[in-house]
N, C-alpha and C positions, 0 to 999 in steps of 0.2 A: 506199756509202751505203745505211740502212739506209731504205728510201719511209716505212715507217709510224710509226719514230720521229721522222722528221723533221717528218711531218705531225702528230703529236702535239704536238711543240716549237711547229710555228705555231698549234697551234689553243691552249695555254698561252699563249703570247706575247699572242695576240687576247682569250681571259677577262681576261687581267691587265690589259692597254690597256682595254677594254670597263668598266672600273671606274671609270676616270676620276680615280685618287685618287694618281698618280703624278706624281712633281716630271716637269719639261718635260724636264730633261737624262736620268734615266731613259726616257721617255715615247721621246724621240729615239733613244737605244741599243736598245730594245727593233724600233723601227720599223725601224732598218736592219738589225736581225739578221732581221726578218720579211720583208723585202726579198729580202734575199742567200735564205732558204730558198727562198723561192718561187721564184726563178731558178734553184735545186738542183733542185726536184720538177718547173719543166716542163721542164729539159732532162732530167730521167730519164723524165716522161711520154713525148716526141719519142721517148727512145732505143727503150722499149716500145713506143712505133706501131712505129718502123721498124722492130723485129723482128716484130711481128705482119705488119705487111706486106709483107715477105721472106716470109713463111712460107705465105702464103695466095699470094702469087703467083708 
């Protein structure tokens, strides 16, 4: 996984939502793909703690 395009994808996901001019069944698809990301980036966050903190101690 690549951190920074994924983070891109969510913060595209959130302008698009953030407009307010999408049907509810789009609006829904969009919310669970923003969902599922974020649960990608903080278990890649966790993964970088724990290796910064292997490293330091």
């Amino acid at each position: 996984m690549d951190f920074e395009a994924e983070m891109k994808k969510l913060s595209d996901i959130a302008a698009k939502m953030e407009k307010g001019d999408l049907p509810l069944e789009e609006s829904m698809k969009l919310y669970t793909e923003a969902v599922e990301l974020t649960k990608k980036l903080k278990e890649y966050i966790e993964s970088a703690k724990l290796k910064v903190e292997s490293l330091e101690g």
